[in-house]
C-alpha positions in Angstrom: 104.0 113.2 112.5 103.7 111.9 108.8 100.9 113.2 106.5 99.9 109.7 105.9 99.2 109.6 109.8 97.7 113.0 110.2 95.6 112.1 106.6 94.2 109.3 108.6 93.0 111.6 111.8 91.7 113.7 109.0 89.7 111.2 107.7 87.8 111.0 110.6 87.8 114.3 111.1 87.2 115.7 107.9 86.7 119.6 108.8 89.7 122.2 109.5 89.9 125.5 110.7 92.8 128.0 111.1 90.4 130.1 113.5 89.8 129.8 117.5 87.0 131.8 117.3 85.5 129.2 114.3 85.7 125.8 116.2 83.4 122.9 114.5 83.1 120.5 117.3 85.2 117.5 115.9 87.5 119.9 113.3 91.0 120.3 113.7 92.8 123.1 114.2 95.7 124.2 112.6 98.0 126.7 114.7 99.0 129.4 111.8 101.3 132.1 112.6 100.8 135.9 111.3 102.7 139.3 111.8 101.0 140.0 114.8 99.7 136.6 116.3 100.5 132.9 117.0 97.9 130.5 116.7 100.4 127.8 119.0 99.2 130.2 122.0 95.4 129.5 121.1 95.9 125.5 120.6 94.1 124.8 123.8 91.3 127.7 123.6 90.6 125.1 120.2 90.0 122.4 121.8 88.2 123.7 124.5 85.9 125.1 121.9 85.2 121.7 120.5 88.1 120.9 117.9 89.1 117.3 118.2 92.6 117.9 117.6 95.2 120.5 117.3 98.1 120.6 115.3 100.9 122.9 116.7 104.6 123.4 115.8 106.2 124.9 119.0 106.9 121.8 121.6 105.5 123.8 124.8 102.5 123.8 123.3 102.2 120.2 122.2 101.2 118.4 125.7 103.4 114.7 125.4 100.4 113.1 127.7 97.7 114.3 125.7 97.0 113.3 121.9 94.8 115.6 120.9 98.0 117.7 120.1 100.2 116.7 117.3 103.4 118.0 116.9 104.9 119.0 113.5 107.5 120.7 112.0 105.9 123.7 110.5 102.0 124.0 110.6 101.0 126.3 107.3 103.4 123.2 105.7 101.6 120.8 107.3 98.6 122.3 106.1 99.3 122.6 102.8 100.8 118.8 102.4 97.6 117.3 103.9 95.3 119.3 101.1 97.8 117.9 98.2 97.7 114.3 99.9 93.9 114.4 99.8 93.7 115.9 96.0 96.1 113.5 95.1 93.8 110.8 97.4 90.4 111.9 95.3 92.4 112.6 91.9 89.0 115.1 91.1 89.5 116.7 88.0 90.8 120.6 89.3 90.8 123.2 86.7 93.3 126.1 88.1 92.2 129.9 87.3 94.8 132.7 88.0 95.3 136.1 86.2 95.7 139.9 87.0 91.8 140.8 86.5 88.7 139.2 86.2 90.1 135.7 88.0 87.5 135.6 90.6 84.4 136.6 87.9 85.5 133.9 85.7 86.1 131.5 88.4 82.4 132.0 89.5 81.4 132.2 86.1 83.0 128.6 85.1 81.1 127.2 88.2 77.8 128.2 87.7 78.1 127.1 84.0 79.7 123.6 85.3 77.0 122.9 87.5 74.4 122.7 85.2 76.8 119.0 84.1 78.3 118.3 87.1 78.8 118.3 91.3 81.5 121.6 91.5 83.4 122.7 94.0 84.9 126.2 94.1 86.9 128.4 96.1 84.6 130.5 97.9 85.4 134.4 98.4 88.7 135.2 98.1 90.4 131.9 99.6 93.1 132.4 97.0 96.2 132.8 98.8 98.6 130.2 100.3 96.2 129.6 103.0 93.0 129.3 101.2 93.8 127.0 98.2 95.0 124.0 100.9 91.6 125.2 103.3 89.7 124.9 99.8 91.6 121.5 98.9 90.3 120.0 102.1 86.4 120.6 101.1 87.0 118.2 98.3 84.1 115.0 98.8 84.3 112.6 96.7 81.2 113.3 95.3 83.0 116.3 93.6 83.5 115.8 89.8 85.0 118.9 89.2 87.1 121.5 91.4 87.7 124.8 90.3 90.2 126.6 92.3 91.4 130.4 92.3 95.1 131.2 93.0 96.0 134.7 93.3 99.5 136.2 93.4 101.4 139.4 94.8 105.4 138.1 94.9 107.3 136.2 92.6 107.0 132.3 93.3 103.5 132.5 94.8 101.9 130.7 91.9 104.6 127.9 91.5 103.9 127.6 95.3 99.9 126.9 94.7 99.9 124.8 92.2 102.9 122.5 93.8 99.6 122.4 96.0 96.5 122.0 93.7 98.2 119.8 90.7 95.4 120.9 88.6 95.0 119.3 85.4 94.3 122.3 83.4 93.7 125.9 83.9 93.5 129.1 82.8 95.3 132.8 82.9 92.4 135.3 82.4 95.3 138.4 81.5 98.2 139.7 83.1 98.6 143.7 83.9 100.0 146.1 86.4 99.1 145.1 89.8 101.0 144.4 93.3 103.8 146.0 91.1 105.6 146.6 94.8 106.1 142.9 95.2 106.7 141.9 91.8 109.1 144.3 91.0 108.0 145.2 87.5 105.7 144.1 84.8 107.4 141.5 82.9 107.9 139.5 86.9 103.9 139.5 86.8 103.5 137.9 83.7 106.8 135.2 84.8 104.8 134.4 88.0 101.0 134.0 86.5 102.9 132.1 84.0 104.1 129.3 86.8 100.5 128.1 86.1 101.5 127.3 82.3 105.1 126.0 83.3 103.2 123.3 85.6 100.4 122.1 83.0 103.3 122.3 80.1 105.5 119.8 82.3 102.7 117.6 82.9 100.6 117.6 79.8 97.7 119.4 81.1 95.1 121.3 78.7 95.1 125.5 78.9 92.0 127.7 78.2 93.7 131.1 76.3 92.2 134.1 75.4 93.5 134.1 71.7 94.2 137.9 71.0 96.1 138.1 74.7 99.9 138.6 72.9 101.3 138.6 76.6 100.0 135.1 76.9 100.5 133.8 73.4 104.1 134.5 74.1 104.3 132.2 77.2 102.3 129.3 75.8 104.8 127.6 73.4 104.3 123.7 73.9 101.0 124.0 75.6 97.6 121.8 74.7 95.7 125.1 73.9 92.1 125.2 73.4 91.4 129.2 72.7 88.4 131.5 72.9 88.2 135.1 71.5 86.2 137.7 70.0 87.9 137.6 66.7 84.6 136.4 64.3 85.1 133.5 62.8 88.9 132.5 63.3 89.7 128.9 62.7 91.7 128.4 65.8 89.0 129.3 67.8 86.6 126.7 69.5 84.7 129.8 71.2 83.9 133.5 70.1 81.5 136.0 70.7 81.0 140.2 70.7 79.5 142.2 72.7 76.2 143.0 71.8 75.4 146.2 74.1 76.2 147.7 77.6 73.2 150.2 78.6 74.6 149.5 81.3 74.5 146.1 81.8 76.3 143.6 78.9 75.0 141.9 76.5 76.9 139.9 74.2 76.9 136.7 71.4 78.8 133.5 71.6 79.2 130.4 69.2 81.2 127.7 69.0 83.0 127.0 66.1 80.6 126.3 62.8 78.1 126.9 65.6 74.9 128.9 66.1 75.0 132.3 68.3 73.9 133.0 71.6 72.7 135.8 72.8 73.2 136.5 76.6 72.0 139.2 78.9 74.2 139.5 81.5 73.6 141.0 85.3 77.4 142.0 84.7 78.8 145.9 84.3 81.4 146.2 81.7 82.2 145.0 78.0 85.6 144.2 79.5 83.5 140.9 80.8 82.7 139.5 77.4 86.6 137.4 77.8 85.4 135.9 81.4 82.1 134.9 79.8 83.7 133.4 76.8 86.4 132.0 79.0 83.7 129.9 81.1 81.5 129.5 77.8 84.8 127.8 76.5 85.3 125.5 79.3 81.9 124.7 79.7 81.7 123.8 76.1 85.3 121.7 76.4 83.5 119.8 79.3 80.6 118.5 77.2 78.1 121.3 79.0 74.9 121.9 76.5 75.1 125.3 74.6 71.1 126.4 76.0 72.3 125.2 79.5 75.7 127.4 79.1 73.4 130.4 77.9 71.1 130.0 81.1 73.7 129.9 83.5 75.9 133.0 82.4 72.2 134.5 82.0 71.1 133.9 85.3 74.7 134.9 87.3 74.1 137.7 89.7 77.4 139.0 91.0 77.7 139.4 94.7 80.9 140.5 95.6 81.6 144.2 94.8 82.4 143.3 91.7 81.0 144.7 88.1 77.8 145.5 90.2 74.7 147.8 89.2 72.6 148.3 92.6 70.1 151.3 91.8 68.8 152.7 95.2 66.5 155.9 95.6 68.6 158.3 95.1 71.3 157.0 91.9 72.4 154.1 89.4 75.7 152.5 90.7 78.5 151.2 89.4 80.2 149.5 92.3 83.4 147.8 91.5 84.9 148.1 95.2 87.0 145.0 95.6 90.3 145.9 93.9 92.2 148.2 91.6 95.0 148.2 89.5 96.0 149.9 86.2 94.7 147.6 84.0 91.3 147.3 85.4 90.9 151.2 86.4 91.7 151.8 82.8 89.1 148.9 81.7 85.8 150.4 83.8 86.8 154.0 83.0 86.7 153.1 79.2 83.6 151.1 79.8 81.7 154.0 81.6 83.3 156.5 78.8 81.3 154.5 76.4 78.1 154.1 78.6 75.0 155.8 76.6 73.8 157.6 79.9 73.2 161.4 81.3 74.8 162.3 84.7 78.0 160.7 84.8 79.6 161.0 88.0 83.0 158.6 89.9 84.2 158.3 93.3 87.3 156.3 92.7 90.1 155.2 95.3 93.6 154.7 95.5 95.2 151.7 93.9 97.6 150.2 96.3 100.9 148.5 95.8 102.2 149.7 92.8 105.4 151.1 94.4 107.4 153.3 92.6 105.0 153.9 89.3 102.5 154.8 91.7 102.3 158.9 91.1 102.5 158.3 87.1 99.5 155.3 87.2 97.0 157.7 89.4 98.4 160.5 87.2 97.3 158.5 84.3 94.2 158.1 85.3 93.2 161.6 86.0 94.5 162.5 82.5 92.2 160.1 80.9 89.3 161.4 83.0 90.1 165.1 81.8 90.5 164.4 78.3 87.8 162.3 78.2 85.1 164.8 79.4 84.2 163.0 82.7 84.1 165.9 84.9 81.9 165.4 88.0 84.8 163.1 90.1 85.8 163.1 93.3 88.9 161.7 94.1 90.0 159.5 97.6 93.4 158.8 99.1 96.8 159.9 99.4 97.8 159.1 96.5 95.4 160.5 94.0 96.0 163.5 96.7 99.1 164.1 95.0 98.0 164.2 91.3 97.4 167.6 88.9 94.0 168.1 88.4 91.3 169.9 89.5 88.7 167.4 90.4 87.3 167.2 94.0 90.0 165.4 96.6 89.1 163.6 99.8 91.8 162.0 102.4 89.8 159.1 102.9 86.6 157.6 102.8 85.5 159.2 106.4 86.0 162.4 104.5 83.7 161.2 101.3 80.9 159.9 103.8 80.7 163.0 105.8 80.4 165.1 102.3 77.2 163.0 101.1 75.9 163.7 104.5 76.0 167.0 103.7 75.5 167.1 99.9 74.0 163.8 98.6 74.8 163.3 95.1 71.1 163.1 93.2 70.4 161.5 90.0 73.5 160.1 88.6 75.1 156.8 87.4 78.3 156.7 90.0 81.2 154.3 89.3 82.6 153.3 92.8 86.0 151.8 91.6 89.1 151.7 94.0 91.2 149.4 96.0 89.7 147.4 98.7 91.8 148.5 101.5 90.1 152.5 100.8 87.1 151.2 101.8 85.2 152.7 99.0 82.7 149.9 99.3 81.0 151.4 102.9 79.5 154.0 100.2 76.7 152.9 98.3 74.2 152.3 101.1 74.8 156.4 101.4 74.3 157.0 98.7 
């Protein structure tokens, strides 16, 4: 079937799912493969359930006398060309947000701000992947104004993929640093792929949002339309800077525009490492005509809700809880952060960081190094990985292990920074604790 055709069935039936078990009556449902599953097998438990239609891609499971099914080549592609054919249908303006750290903050962050203007759309969660950007695509109403879409990366070509998808007319890398090292295959093959996101705006004249002091993305940027933010005071180039302020524990910083007046924001965010992502959405707020009290209120009001540069303070302790992911770059960030932190008691639970392939021993080795010779002594350390390092801190196997030692021996009276890779599970801890 032709996209124009299925765009039309769409139309009418303007709601997709990828799920069986998630069936909007009316939706369709689009048969995805995975490692260990194939959604052709589950086409008629879909409609069953109420979807409308399904679209499959193996012929015995595309029923010739019934036209609910629709037959196509490859589903995930069929997927992914209807969401282009309907961005390209609305033509919403799409601003495109990708980086190593501090992509899904600043995508939230440039929401909220953009609401207080405009009707936003955004990817919700962690819908980021080849999957998630064409299911977030196909939300767009044309009562959006603006779309603001996250596109994360873990192999070369996965960004050059997304945005083939999204055609967003401008966008922003928040950094590049070590992460999914395994599947990029070294450092300078992250910064190539997050830079597929400047390749596509340079070919097609689209504006770019840069932190100015970033060197790594200065040096990919030649030819670009540039509008830059920083924390360098006064710089002409700049049409946003700020500082930060204080973090006791949570941030507080100042912002201007150029020739402007400052701004000073307290933040419900952990970490001075999140002054960038509030300048970066104070930036694009401010290039989309948003009013400077309105972009103050919004980053004031922002209350992070997904593990991310969290302080929850329950009965017992103060916690840090930064649970989502881990890399290098953003271990290296919250350690220096809680280094800094003005407070008695200092204690971390930190997890592996996953898929950095064969630096992994000398990036959790780094780590510990920086703990001893930074006087953070009370840590206890989770996973195989950190297993192997040389230090003396506390070691657990896994987070089974870590549950069933505050079970035992609560930690009392601390500030804890919970910071490790999603997949160690860290984030079951702080209702223990």
């Amino acid at each position: 079937m032709e996209i124009s055709e299925l765009y039309r069935i769409f139309e009418q039936h303007p709601v997709v799912t990828t799920d069986s078990r998630d069936c909007p009556k009316d939706s369709i449902f689009f048969a995805l493969k995975g490692a260990s599953f194939n959604g052709n097998a589950f086409a008629q438990k879909a409609i069953d359930e109420g979807c409308a239609f399904a679209v499959v891609d193996e012929k015995e499971f595309a029923k010739e006398d019934d036209k609910r099914f629709i037959l196509v080549d490859n589903c995930l592609k069929a997927l992914q060309q209807l969401a282009n054919y309907h961005r390209r249908k609305l033509g919403t303006k799409i601003i495109g947000i990708t980086g190593t750290n501090g992509k899904t903050t600043t995508k939230e962050l440039v929401a909220t701000v953009l609401q207080k203007k405009y009707n936003v759309l955004y990817t919700q969660g962690n819908f980021n992947n080849d999957i998630g950007v064409p299911k977030t695509l196909l939300r767009l109403k044309p009562e959006h104004e603006i779309a603001v879409v996250e596109m994360g990366a873990s192999h070369p070509g996965d960004i050059k993929e997304l945005v083939d998808i999204v055609e967003p007319d401008c966008g922003i890398i928040t950094n590049v640093g070590k992460a999914h090292l395994q599947g990029f295959g070294s450092f300078e093959g992250v910064i190539k792929t997050k830079g597929e996101l400047y390749d596509f705006l340079r070919e097609h004249g689209g504006q770019v949002f840069i932190h100015n002091e970033n060197e790594h993305l200065r040096g990919i940027a030649d030819g670009l339309q540039l509008v830059r933010y920083g924390t360098t005071a006064d710089a002409p180039s700049l049409a946003v800077c700020g500082e930060v302020v204080s973090c006791a524990p949570l941030l507080k910083f100042r912002w201007k525009k150029a020739d402007g007046e400052w701004h000073e924001v307290q933040t419900h965010l952990i970490g001075a490492y999140n002054v960038l992502n509030m300048l970066a959405a104070a930036c694009i707020a401010d290039f989309f005509g948003v009013d400077e009290e309105d972009i103050s209120t919004a980053l004031r009001d922002y209350v992070p809700t997904n593990n991310r540069s969290q302080l929850e303070v329950t009965d017992s302790n103060r916690l840090i809880v930064d649970t989502y992911n881990a890399n290098p770059t953003s271990m290296k960030a919250a350690l220096e952060n809680f280094r800094l932190m003005q407070v008695d008691h200092k204690m971390a639970i930190l997890g592996d960081m996953r898929e950095l392939g064969e630096v992994s021993h000398e990036e959790h080795q780094k780590v510990v190094d920086f703990l001893k010779e930074n006087g953070i002594d009370n840590v206890w350390l989770v996973g195989e990985e950190f297993g192997k390092t040389d230090c003396n801190f506390r070691k657990f196997h896994d987070v089974e292990e870590v549950k069933a030692e505050i079970a035992a021996n609560k930690p009392e009276g601390f500030y804890i920074l919970i910071k490790g890779s999603n997949g160690i599970k860290l984030f079951q801890l702080p209702a223990l604790l």
